[in-house]
C-alpha positions in Angstrom: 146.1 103.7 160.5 147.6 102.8 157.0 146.5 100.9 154.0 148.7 98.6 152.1 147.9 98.6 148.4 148.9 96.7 145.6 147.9 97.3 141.7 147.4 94.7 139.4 147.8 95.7 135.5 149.8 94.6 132.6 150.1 98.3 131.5 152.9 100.3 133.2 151.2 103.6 132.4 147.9 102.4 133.8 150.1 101.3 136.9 151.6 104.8 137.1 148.9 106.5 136.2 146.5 104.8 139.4 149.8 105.0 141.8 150.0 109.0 141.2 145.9 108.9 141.9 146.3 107.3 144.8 148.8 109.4 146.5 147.3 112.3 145.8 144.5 111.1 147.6 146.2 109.6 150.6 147.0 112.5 152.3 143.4 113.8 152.7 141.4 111.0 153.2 144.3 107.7 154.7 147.8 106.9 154.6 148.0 104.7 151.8 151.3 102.5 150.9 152.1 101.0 147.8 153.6 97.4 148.7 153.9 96.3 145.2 152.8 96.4 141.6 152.0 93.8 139.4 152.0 92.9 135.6 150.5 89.2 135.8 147.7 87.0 136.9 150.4 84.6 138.9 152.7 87.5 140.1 149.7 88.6 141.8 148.4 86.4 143.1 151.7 85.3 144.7 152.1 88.8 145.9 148.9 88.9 147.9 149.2 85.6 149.8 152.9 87.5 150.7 152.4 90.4 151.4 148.4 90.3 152.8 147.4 94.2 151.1 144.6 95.8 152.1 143.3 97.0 149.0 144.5 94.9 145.9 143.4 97.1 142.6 142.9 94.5 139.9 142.7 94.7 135.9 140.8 92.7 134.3 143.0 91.9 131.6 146.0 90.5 132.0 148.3 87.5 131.2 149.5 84.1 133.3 145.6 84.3 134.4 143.2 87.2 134.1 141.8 89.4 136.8 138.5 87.3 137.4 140.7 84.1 137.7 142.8 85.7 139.9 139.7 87.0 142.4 138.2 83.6 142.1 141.7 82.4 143.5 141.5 84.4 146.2 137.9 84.2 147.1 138.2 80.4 147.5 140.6 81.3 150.3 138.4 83.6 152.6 140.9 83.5 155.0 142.9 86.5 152.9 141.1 89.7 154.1 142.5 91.6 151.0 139.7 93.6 149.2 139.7 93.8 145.5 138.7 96.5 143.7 138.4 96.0 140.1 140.3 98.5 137.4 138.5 98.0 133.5 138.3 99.4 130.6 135.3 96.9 130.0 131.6 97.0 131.7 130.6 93.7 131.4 132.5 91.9 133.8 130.8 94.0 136.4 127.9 91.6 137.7 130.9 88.7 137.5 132.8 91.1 140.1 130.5 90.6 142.6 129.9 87.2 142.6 133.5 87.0 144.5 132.3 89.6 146.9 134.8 92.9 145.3 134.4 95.8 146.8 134.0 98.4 144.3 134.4 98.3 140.6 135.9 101.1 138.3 136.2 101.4 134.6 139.1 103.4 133.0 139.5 106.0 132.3 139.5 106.2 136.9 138.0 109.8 137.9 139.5 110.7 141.7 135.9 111.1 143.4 134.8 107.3 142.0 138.3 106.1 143.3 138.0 107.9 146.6 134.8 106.2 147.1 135.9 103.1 146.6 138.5 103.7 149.5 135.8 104.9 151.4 133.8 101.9 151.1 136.6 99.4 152.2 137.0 101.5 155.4 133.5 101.2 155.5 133.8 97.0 155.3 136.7 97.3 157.6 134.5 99.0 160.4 131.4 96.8 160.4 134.0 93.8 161.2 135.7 90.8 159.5 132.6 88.6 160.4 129.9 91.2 159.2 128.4 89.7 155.7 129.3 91.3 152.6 126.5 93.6 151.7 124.4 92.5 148.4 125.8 95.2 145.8 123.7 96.1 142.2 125.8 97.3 139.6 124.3 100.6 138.1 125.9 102.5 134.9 125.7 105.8 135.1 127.4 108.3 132.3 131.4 107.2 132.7 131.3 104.3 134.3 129.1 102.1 136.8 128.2 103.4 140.3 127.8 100.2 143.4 125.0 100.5 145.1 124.5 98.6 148.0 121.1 96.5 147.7 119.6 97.4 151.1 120.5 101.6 150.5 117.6 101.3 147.7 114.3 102.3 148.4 112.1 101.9 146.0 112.1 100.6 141.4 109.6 102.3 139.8 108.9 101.1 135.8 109.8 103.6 133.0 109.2 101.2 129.9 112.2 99.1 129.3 113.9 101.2 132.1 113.7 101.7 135.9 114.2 104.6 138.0 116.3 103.2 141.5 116.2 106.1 143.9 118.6 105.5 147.0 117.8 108.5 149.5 118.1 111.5 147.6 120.1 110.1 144.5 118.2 107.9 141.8 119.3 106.5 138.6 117.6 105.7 135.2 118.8 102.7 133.0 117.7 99.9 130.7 116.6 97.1 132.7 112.6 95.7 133.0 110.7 96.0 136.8 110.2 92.0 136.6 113.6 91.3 135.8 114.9 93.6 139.2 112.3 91.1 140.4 113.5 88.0 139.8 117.2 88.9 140.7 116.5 90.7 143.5 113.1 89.4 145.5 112.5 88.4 148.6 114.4 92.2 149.2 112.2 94.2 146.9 108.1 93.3 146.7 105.9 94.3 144.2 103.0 97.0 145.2 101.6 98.1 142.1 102.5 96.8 139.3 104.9 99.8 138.3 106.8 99.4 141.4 108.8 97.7 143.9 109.9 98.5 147.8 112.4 98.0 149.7 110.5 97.2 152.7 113.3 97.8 155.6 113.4 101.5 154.3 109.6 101.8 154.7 108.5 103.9 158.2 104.5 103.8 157.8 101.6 102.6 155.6 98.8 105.1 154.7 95.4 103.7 154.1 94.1 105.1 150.9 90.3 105.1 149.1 89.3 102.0 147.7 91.2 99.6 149.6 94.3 101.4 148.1 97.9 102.6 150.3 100.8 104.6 150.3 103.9 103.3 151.9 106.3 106.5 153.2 110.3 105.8 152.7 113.0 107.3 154.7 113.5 109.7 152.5 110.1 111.1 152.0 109.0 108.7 149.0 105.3 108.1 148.5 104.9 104.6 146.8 101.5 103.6 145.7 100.2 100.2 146.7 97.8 98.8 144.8 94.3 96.7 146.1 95.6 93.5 144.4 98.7 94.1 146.5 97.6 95.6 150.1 97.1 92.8 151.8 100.7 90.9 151.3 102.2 94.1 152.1 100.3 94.7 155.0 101.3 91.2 156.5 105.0 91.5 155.3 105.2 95.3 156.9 107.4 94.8 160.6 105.9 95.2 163.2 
């Protein structure tokens, strides 16, 4: 098996640079073949509806249409089974990214592990099938760039302030965003059971009566999530059976 790749970026050293990444990681991980590179919006999006890549690794920035117009362009024909994976210097187009369903998202300067996982994860999309539905992804910065988290692979929020602590198996990450804002962008997947927390419900295995009509709900990984009174009773009839 082989991937065909093509890389999208009005910069010749950022071209260069991501071509040399990319074969070096090609030989340990997949075959990977260059098919062609790209300096403009409308060069690439001709190149994809000729040549049908794989992987197309798309800038942000660039002229004769931008990298979000040219996603959009392609997302409107789902047909194309090319996934992007977005290449930035810049953060905030991030939540924009995956509103045309990209795969992964990287910010410049690329680090080989981030890129590797973002290979990793189209394998992953290619596995589960063409007609599988594009997983629900929540952009998380993290020191260097942003991490993509698949929504379901979160357990459970918990409130820090202005912050929230997302822990996803064994990893969790700590950034700047309220409880009842993860709420409102992210519900019915995550329910409130004290009023410091959210669950993921699907990663729950068992409910734990408590003293004074209170709970704990166990995780996959171990977690112990506190469910309050004023809560028990939805979680108890949203719990599967």
């Amino acid at each position: 098996m082989m991937l065909s790749v093509i890389i999208a970026d009005d910069e010749s050293l950022s071209r260069d640079m991501l071509q040399a990444q990319l074969m070096e990681i090609s030989p340990t991980l997949i075959p990977l073949s260059i098919v062609a590179l790209c300096a403009t919006g409308r060069d690439t999006i001709e190149s994809v509806k000729q040549l049908c890549p794989d992987i197309l690794f798309l800038d942000i920035n660039m002229p004769d249409g931008d990298g979000m117009a040219v996603a959009k362009a392609l997302y409107a024909n789902r047909a194309q089974a090319t996934s992007i994976i977005f290449t930035t210097a810049h953060a905030e187009y991030a939540a924009d990214a995956f509103e045309v369903e990209a795969a992964d998202y990287l910010l410049k300067p690329i680090q080989s592990d981030r890129l590797k996982r973002a290979i990793e994860r189209v394998l992953d999309l290619q596995r589960a099938g063409d007609h599988a539905p594009a997983p629900r992804m929540i952009a998380i910065p993290v020191l260097g760039g942003i991490e993509m988290l698949e929504a379901n692979s979160i357990e459970w929020i918990e409130s820090d302030g202005d912050y929230v602590r997302v822990h996803a198996g064994t990893r969790s990450f700590h950034f700047r965003k309220t409880l009842s804002a993860f709420a409102a962008d992210f519900q019915p997947l995550f329910r409130q059971t004290h009023r410091s927390y959210l669950v993921n419900l699907n990663q729950v295995v068992r409910m734990i009566p408590k003293a004074k009509g209170e709970a704990l709900l166990q995780t996959r990984s171990g977690g112990d999530i506190p469910v309050s009174r004023s809560y028990r009773s939805v979680i108890e009839d949203l719990m599967p059976e």
